[in-house]
C-alpha positions in Angstrom: 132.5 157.8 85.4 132.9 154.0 84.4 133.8 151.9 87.3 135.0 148.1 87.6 132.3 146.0 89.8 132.7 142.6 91.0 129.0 141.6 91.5 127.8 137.8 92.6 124.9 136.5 90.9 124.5 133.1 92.2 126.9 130.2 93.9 130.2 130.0 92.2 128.5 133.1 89.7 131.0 136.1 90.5 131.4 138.5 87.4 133.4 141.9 86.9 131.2 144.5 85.2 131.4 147.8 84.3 129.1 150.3 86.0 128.3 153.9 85.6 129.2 156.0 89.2 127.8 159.0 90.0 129.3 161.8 92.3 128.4 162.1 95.8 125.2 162.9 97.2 125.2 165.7 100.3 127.6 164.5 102.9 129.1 161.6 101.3 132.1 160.7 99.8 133.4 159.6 97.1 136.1 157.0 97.9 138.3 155.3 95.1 139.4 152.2 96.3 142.7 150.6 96.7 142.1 147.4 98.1 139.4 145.1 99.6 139.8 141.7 101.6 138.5 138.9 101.1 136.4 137.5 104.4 135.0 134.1 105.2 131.2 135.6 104.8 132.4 136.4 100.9 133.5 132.8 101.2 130.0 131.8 101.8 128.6 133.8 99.7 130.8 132.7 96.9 130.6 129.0 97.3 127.3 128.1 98.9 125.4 131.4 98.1 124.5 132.7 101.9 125.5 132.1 105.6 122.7 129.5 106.6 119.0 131.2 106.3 120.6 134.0 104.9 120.4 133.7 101.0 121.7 135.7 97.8 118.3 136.6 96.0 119.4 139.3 94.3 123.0 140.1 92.7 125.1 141.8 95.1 128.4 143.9 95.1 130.2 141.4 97.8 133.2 142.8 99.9 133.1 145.3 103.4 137.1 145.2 104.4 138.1 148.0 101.9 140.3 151.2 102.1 141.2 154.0 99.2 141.3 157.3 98.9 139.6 160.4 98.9 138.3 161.3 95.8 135.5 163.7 96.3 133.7 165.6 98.8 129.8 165.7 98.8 128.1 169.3 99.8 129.3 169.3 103.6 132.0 167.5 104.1 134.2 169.2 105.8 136.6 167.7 107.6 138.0 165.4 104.7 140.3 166.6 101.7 141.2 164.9 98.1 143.6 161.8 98.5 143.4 161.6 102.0 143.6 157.4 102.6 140.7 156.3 104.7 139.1 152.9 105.6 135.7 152.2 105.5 133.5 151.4 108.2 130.7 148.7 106.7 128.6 149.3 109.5 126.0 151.9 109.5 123.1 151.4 112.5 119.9 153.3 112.7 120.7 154.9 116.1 117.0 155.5 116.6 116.2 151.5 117.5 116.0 149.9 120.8 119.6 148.6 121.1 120.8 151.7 119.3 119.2 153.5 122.3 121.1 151.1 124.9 124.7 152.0 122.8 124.3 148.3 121.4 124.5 149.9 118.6 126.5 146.2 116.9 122.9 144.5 116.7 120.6 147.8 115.7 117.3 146.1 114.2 117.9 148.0 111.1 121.8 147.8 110.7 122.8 148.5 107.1 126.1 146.2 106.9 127.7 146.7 102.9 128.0 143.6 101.1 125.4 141.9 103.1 122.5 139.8 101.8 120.9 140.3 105.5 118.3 142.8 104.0 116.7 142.9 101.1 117.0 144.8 98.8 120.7 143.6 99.7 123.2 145.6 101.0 125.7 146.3 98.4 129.7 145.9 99.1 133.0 147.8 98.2 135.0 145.5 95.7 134.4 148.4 92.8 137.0 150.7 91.9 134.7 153.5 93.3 132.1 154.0 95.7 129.9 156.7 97.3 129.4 156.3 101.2 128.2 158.5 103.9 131.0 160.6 105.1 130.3 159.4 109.2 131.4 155.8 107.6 134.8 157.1 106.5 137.9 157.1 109.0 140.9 159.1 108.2 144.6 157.8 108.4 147.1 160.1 109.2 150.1 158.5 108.4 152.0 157.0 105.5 150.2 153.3 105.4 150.2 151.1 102.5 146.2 150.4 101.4 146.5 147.2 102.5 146.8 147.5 105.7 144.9 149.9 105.9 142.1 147.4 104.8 142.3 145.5 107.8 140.8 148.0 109.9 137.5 146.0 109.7 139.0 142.5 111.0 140.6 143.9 113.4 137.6 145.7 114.9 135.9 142.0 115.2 139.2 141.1 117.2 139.1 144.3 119.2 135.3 143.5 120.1 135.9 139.8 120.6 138.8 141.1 123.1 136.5 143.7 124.8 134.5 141.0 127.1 138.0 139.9 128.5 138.6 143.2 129.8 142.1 142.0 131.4 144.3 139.7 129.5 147.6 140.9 131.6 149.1 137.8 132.9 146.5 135.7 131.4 147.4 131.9 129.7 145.6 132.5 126.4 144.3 129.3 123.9 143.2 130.7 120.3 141.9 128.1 118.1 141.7 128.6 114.6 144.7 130.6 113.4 143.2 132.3 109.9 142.9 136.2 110.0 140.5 136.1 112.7 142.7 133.9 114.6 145.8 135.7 113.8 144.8 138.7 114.4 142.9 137.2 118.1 146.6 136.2 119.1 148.0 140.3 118.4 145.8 141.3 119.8 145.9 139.1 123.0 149.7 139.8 122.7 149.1 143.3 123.2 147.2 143.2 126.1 149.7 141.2 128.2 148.7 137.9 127.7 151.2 135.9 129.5 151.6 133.1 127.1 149.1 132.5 123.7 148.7 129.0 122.5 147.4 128.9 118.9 145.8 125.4 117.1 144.9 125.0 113.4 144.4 121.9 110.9 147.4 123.8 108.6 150.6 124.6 109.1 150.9 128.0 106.8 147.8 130.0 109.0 150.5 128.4 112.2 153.1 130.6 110.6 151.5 133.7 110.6 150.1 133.4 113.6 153.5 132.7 115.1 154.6 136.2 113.4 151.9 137.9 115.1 153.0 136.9 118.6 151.8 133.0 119.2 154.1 131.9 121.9 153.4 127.9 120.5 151.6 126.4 117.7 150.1 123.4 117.4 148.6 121.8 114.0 146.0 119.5 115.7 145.9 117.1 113.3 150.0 116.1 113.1 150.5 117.2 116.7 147.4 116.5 118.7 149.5 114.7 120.9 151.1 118.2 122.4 147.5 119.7 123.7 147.7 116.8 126.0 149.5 118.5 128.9 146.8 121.3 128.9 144.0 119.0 129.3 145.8 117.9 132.4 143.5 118.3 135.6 140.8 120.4 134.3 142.3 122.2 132.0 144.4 125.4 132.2 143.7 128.4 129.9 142.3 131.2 131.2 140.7 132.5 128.4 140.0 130.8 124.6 139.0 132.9 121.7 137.3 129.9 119.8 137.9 131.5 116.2 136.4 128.0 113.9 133.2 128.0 115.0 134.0 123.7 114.6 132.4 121.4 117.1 136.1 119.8 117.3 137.8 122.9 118.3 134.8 123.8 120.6 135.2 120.7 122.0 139.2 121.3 122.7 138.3 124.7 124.2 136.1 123.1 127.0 138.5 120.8 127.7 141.4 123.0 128.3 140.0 125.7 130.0 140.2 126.1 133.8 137.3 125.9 135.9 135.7 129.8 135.9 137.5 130.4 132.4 135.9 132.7 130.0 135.4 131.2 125.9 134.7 133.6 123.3 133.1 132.4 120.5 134.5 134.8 117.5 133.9 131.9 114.7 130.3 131.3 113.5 128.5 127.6 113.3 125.2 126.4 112.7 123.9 123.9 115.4 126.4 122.0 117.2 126.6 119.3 119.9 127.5 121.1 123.3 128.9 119.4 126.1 126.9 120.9 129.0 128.0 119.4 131.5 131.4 120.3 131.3 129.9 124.2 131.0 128.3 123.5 134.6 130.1 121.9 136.4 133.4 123.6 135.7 131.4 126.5 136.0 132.9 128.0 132.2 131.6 131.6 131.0 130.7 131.5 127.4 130.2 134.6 125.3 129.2 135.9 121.6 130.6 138.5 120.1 129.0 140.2 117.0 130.7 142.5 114.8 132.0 145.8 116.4 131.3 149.9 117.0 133.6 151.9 118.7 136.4 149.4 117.9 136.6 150.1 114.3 138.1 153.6 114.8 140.4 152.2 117.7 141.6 149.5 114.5 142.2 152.3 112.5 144.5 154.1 114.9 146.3 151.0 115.9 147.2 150.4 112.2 147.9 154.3 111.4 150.2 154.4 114.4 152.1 151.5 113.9 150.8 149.8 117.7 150.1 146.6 115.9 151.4 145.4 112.5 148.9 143.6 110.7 151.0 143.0 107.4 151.8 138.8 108.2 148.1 138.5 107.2 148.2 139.4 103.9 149.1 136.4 102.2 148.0 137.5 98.3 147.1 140.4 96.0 145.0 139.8 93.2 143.5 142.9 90.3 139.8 142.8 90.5 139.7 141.5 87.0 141.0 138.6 88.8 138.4 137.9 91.0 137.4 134.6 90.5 140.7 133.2 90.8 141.5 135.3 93.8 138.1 133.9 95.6 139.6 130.1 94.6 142.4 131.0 96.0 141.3 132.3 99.4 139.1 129.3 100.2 142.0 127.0 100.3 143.7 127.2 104.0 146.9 125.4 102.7 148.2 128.1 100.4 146.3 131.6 101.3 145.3 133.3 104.5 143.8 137.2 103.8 143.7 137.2 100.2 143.4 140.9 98.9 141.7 142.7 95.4 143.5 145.7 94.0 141.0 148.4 92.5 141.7 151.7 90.7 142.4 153.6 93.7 145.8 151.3 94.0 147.0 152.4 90.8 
């Protein structure tokens, strides 16, 4: 079988080739994919070629938000049948490691993450019409969901896991900063669990939009109406909790400023070194935490978009063919006109 691959060889170097797939190896899967979003690690990969220290050295099948169908089993697979509609989970730990041994299995030593350049030989991704993967990777949708959505299982997760060390938003006043589909999806989610009011800031009014469609109670562009964060700098500060979802020193900045002494910032968005005001950390006595990736919350994703508890469609902002790939990458960096842009593969045909 001939299959459509869209395969970065350097910075700004992102070609659609034609490779020959195979059928699937003893329990995998053969999955022929629908449609793949585009994250802001492909970003990086596609503009700057790697995330800080982590470099493209070889070329690399780039993409791990992805969702298709069924389109073979692999000797043992059991519990899976043809054209069943399944998302993808990108993350495959060792379970044998130390941290895999303490259930933190989101930072096993020896993760295998598709479409990462982590690990050499590099880890490759799912924008390709067809891929073979592990059947434990797969997660079955029982319901009637468009592909698209069902591709945002992975995002989601990250929220999910972000949301996980705030264990109870009820009643809580809620600051997201950063409203892209991180952001966006930050504020469902922090909808969902009862937040009593969730603030959301961005540099750009169209990410404000969706974020207000996905349960913002206010939105503020902070660069045409800094002027309104104002009141919740006001004594010292009043959220709660902040999902800081830019990983810019600007918007970490805000965050310490407007949270209430003995508030709790998660830091979703990733940055290199940054200036840190420390003593606002001490002295208002501010809990800051990382959150990496996900585990268990990419299944809970997966039923929260198969059961209709969370609509995740205002995210997707643009479809684009594979063949279309470079265009669609353009398109996605640009914060004015795009927020999840989507690739269209075989599978969606």
């Amino acid at each position: 079988m001939q299959a459509r691959i869209c395969r970065l060889h350097a910075a700004h170097d992102l070609r659609v080739e034609i490779e020959a797939v195979a059928g699937p190896g003893e329990a995998e899967v053969q999955i022929r994919i629908g449609a793949g979003g585009i994250c802001g690690s492909d970003l990086h990969y596609f503009h700057d070629g790697g995330i800080g220290q982590i470099r493209v050295r070889e070329p690399i099948i780039v993409g791990h938000e992805a969702a298709g169908r069924v389109a073979a089993l692999g000797v043992g697979v059991t519990d899976l049948a043809i054209g069943d509609l399944v998302a993808i989970n990108p993350s495959l730990p060792c379970r044998t490691c130390e941290y895999c041994a303490r259930h933190q299995f989101n930072h096993c030593n020896q993760m295998r993450f598709m479409g990462s350049a982590y690990r050499f030989p590099h880890e490759q991704g799912m924008f390709r019409d067809v891929v073979n993967v592990p059947a434990v990777r797969v997660h079955r949708f029982a319901n009637s969901v468009p592909v698209q959505l069902a591709a945002c299982a992975e995002p989601l997760a990250v929220c999910l896991h972000a949301s996980s060390h705030v264990p109870d938003l009820k009643g809580a006043r809620v600051l997201v900063t950063g409203a892209g589909p991180i952001g966006s999806l930050m504020t469902a989610v922090a909808a969902r669990r009862g937040s009593a009011e969730t603030i959301v800031t961005d540099l750009h009014d169209l990410p404000l939009s969706v974020a207000k469609k996905m349960g913002a109670s206010k939105t503020v562009n902070v660069v045409t109406q800094s002027g309104r964060l104002d009141p919740y700098r006001a004594g010292k500060g009043c959220f709660d909790v902040v999902f800081e979802c830019t990983g810019a020193p600007a918007a970490i900045r805000d965050a310490l400023e407007m949270i209430r002494p003995g508030g709790t910032i998660v830091l979703v968005g990733v940055a290199g070194e940054i200036p840190l005001a420390l003593n606002m950390i001490v002295s208002k006595e501010i809990r800051m935490i990382g959150t990496h990736r996900f585990h268990p919350e990419f299944a809970e994703a997966v039923h929260m978009i198969d059961s209709g508890e969370l609509d995740v469609s205002p995210i997707v902002s643009h479809s684009f063919d594979v063949d279309d790939a470079v265009e669609a990458f353009e398109l996605a960096g640009d914060r004015t006109k795009a927020v999840k842009v989507h690739l269209t593969f075989e599978g969606d045909r």
